[in-house]
N, CA, C and O atoms as a Tinker XYZ file with bonds, in Angstrom:
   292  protein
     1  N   -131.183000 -201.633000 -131.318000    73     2
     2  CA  -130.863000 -202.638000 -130.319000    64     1     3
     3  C   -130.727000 -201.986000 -128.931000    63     2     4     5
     4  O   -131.297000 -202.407000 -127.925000    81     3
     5  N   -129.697000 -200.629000 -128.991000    73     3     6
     6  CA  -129.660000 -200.351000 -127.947000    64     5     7
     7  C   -130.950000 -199.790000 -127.342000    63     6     8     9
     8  O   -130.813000 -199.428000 -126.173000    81     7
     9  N   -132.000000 -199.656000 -127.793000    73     7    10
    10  CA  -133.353000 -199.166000 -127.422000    64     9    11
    11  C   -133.962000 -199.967000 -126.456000    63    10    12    13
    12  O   -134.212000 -199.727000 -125.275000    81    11
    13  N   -134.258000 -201.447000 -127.481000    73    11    14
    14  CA  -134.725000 -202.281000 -127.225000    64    13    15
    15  C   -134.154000 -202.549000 -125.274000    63    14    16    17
    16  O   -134.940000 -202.669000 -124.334000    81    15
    17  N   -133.056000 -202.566000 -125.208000    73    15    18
    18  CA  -132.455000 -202.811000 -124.060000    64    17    19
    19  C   -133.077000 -202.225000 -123.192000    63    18    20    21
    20  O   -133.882000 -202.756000 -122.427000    81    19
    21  N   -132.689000 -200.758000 -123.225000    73    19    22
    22  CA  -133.342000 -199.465000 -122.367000    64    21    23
    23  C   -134.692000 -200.036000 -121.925000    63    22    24    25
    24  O   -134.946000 -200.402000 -120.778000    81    23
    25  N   -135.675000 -200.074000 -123.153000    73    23    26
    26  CA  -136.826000 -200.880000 -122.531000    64    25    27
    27  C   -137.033000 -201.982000 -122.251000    63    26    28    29
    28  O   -138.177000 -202.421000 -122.141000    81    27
    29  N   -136.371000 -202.420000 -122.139000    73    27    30
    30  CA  -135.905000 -204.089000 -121.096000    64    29    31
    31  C   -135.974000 -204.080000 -119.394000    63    30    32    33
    32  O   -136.490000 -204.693000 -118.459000    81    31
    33  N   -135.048000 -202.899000 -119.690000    73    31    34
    34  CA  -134.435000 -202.736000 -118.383000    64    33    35
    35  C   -135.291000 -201.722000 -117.492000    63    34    36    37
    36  O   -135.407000 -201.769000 -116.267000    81    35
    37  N   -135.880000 -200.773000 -118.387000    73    35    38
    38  CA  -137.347000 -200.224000 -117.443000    64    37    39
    39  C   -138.269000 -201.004000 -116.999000    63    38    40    41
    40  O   -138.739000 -200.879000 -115.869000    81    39
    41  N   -138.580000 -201.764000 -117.709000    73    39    42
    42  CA  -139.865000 -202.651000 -117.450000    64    41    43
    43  C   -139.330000 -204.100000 -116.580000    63    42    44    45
    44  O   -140.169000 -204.970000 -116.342000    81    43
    45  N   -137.975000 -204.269000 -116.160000    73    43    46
    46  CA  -137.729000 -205.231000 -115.312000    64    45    47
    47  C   -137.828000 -204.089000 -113.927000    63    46    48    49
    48  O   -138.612000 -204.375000 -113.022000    81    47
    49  N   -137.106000 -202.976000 -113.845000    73    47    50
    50  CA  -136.929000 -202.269000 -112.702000    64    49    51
    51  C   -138.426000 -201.950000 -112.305000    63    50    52    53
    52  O   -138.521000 -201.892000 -111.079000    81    51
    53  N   -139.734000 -201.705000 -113.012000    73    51    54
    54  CA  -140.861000 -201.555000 -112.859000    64    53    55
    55  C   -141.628000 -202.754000 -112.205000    63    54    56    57
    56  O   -142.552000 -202.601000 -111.407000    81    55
    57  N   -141.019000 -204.281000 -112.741000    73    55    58
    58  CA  -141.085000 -204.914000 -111.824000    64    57    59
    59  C   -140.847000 -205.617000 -110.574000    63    58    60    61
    60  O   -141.468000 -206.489000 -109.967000    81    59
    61  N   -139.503000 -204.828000 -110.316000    73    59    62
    62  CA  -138.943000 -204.847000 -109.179000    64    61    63
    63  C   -140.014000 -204.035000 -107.827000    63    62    64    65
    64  O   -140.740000 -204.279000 -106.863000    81    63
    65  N   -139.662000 -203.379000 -108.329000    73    63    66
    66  CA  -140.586000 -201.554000 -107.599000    64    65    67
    67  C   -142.282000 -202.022000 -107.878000    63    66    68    69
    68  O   -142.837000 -200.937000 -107.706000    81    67
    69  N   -143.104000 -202.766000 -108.124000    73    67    70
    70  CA  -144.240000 -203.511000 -108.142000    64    69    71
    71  C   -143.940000 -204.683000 -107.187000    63    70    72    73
    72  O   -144.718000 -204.843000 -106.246000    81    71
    73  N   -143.316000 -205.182000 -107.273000    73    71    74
    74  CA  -143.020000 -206.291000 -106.583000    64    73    75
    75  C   -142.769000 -206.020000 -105.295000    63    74    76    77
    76  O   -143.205000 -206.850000 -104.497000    81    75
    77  N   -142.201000 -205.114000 -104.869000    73    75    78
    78  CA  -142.127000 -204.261000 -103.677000    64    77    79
    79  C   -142.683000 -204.143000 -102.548000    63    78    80    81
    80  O   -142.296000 -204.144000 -101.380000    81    79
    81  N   -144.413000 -203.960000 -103.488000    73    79    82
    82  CA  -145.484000 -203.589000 -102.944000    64    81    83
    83  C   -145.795000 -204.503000 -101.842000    63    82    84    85
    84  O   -146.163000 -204.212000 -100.704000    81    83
    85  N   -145.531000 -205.963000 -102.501000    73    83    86
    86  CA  -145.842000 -207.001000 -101.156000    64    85    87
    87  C   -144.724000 -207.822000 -100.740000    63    86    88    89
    88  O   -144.771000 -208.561000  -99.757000    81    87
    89  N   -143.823000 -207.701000 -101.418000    73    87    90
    90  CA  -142.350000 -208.301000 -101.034000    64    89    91
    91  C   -141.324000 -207.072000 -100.642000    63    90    92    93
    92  O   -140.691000 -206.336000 -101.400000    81    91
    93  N   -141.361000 -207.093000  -99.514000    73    91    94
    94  CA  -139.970000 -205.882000  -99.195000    64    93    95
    95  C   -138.714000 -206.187000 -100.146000    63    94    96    97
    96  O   -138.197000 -205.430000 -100.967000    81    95
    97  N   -138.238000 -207.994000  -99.683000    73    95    98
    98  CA  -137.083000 -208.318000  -99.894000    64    97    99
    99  C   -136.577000 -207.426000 -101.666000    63    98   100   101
   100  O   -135.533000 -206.871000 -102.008000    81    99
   101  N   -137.981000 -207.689000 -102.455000    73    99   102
   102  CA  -137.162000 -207.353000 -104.072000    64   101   103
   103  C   -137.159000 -205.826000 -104.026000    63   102   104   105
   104  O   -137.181000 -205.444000 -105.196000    81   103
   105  N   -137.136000 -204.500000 -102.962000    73   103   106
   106  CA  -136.984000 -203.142000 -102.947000    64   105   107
   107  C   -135.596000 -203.687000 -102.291000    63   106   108   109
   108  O   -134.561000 -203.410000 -102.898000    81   107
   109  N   -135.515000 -204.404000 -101.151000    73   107   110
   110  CA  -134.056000 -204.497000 -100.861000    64   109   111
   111  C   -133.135000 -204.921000 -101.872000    63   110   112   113
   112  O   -132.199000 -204.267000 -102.333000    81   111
   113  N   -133.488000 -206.058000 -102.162000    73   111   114
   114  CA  -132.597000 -206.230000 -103.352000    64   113   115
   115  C   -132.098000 -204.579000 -104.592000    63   114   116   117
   116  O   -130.963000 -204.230000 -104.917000    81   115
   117  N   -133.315000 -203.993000 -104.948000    73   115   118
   118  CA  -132.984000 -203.067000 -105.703000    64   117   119
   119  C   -131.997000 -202.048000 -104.537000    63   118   120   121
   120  O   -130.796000 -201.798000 -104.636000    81   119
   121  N   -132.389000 -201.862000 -104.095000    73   119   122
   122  CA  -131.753000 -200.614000 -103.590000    64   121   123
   123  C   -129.742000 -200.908000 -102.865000    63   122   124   125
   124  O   -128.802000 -200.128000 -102.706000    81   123
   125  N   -129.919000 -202.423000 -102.628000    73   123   126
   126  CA  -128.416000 -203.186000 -102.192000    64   125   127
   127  C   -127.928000 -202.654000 -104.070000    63   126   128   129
   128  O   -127.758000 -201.439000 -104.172000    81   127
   129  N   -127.819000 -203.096000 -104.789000    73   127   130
   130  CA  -127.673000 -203.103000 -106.077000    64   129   131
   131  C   -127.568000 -201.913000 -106.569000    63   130   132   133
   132  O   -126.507000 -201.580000 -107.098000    81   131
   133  N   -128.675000 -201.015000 -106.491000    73   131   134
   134  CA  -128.627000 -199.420000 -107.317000    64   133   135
   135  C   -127.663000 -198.458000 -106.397000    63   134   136   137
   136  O   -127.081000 -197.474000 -106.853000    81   135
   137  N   -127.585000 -198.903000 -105.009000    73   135   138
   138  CA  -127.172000 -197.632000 -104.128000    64   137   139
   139  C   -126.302000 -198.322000 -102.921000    63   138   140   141
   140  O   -126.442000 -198.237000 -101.701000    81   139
   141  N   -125.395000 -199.004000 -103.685000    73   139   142
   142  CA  -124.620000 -200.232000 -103.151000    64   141   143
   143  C   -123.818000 -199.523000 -101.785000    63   142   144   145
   144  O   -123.920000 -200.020000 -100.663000    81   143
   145  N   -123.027000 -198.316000 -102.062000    73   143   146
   146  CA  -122.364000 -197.926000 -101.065000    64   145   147
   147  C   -123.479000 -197.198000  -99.400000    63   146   148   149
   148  O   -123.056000 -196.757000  -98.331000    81   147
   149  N   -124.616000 -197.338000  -99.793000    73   147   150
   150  CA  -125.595000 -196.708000  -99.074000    64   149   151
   151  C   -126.342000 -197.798000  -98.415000    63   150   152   153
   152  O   -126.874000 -197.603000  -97.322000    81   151
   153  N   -126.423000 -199.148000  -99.133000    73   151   154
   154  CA  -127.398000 -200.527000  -98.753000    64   153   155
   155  C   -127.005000 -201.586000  -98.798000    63   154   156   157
   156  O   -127.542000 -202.506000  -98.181000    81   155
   157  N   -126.021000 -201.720000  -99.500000    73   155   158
   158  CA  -125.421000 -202.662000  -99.537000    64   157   159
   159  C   -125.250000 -203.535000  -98.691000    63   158   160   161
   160  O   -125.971000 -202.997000  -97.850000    81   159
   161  N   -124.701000 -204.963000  -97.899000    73   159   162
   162  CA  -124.264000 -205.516000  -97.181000    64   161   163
   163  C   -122.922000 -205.942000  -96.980000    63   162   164   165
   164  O   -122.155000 -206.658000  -97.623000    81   163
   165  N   -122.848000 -205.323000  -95.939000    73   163   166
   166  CA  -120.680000 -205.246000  -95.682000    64   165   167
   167  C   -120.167000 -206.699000  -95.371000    63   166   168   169
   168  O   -120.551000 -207.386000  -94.425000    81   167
   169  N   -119.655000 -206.897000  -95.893000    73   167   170
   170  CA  -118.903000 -208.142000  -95.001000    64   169   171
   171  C   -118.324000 -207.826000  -94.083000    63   170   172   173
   172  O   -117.634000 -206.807000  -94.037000    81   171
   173  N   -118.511000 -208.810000  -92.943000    73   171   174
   174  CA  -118.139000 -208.766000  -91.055000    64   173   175
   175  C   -116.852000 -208.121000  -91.443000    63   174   176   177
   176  O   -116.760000 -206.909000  -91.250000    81   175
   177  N   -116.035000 -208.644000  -91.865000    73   175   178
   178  CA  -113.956000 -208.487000  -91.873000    64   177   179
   179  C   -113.767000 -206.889000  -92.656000    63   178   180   181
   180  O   -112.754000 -206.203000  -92.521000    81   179
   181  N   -114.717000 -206.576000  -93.310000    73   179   182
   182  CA  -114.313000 -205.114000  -93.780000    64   181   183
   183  C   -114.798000 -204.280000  -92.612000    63   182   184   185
   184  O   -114.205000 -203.201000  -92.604000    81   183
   185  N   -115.384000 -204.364000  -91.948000    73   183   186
   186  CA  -115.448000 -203.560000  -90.757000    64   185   187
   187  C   -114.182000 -202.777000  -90.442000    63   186   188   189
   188  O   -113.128000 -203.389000  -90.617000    81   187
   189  N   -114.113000 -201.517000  -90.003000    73   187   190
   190  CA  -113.054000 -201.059000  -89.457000    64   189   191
   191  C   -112.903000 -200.354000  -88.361000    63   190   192   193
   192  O   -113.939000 -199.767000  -88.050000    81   191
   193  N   -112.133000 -200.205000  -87.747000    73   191   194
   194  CA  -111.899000 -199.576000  -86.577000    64   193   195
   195  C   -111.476000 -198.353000  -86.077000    63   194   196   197
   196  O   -112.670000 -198.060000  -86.017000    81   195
   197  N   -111.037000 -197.567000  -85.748000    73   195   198
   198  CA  -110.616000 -196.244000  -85.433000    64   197   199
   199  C   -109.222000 -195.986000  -85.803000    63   198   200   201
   200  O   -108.787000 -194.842000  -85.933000    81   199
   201  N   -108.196000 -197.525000  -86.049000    73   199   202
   202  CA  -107.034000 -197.525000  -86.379000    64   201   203
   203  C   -106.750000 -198.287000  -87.610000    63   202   204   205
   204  O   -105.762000 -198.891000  -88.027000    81   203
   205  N   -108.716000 -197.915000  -88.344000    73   203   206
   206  CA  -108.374000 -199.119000  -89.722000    64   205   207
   207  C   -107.726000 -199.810000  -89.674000    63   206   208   209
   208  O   -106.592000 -199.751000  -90.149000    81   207
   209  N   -108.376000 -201.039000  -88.873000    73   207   210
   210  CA  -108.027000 -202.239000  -87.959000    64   209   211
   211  C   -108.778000 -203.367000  -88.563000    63   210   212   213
   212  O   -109.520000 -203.768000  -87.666000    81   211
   213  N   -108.938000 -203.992000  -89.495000    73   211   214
   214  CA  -110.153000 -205.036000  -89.912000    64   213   215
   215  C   -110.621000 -205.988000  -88.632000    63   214   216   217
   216  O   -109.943000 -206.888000  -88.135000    81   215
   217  N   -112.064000 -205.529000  -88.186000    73   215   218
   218  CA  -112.200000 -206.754000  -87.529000    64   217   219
   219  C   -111.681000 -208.591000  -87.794000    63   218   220   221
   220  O   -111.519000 -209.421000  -86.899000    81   219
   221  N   -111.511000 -208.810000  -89.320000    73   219   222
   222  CA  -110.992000 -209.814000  -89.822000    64   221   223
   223  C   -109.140000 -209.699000  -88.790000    63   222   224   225
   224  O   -108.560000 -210.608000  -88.195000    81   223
   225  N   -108.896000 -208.852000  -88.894000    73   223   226
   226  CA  -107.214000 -208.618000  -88.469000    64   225   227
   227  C   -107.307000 -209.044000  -87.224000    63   226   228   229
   228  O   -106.402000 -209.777000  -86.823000    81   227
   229  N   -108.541000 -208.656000  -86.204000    73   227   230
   230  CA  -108.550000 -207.864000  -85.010000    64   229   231
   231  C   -108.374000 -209.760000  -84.856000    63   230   232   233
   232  O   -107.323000 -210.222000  -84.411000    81   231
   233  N   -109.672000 -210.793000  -85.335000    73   231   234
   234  CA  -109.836000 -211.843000  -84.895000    64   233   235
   235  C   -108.561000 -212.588000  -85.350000    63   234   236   237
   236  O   -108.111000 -213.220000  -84.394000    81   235
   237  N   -107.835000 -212.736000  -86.443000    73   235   238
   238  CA  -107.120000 -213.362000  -86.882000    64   237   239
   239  C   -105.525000 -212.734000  -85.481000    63   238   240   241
   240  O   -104.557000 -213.431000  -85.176000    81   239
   241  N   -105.634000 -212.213000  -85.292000    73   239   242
   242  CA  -104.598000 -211.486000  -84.125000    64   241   243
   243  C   -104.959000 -212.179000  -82.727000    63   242   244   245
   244  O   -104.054000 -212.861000  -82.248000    81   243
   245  N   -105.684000 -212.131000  -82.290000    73   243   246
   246  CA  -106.272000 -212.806000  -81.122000    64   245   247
   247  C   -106.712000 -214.751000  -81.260000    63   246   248   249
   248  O   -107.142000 -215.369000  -80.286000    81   247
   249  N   -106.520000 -215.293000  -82.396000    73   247   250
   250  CA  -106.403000 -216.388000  -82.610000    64   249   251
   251  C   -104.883000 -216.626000  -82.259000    63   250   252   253
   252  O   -104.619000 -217.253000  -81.233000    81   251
   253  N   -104.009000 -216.217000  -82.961000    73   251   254
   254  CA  -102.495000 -216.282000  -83.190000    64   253   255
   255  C   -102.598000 -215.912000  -81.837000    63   254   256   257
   256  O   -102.914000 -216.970000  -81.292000    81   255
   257  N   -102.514000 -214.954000  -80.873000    73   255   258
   258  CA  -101.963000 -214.892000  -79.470000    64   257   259
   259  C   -102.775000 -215.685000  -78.718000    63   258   260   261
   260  O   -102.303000 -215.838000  -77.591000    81   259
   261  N   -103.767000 -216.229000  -78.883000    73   259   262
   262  CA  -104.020000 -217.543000  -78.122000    64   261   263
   263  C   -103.605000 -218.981000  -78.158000    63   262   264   265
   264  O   -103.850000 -219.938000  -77.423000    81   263
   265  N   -102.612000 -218.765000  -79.688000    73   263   266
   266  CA  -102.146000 -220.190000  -80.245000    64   265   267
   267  C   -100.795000 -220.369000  -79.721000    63   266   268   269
   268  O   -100.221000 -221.454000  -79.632000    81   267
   269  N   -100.106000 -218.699000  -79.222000    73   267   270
   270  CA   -99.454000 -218.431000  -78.550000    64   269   271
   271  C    -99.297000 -218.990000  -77.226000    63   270   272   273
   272  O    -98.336000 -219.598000  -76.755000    81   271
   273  N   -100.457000 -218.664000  -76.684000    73   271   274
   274  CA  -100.564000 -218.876000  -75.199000    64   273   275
   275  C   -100.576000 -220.387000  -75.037000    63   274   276   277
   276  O    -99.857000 -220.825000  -74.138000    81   275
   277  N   -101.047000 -220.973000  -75.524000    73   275   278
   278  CA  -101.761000 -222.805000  -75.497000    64   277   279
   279  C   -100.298000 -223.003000  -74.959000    63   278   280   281
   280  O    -99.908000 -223.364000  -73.849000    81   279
   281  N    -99.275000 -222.480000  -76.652000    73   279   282
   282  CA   -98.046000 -223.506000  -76.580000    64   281   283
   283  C    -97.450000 -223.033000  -75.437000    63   282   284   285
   284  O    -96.702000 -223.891000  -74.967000    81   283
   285  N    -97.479000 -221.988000  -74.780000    73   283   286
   286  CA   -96.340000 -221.599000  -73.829000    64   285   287
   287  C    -97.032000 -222.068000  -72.312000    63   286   288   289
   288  O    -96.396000 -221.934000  -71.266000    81   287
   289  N    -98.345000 -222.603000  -72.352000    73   287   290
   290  CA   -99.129000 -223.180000  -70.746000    64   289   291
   291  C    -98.800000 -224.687000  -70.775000    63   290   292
   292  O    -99.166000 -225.417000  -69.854000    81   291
């Protein structure tokens, strides 16, 4: 069984990497997937800053001191 798998899973990745040839998107796809920390796609809010600062923080901070400001004008 576990064989069977192995060659499952070669011959899908073979068609990934064929598929390639005229579709970029399914090499992106493989390579987001196989080499995730290298291709992956970050979400905006994990971004960080010099003070590992989440841009998510940075905006959610500057909402609140503008919700600030409204009430006090």
């Amino acid at each position: 069984m576990e064989e069977s798998r192995s060659i499952a899973e070669t011959e899908a990745v073979k068609g990934i990497l064929a598929a390639g040839k005229k579709q970029w998107q399914a090499l992106a796809w493989f390579l987001e997937r196989r080499y995730p920390e290298r291709w992956a796609l970050k979400k905006r809010g994990d971004d960080q800053d010099e003070n590992d600062t989440t841009l998510k923080e940075l905006v959610d901070a500057i909402r609140k001191a503008a919700e600030v400001q409204s009430k006090t004008s």
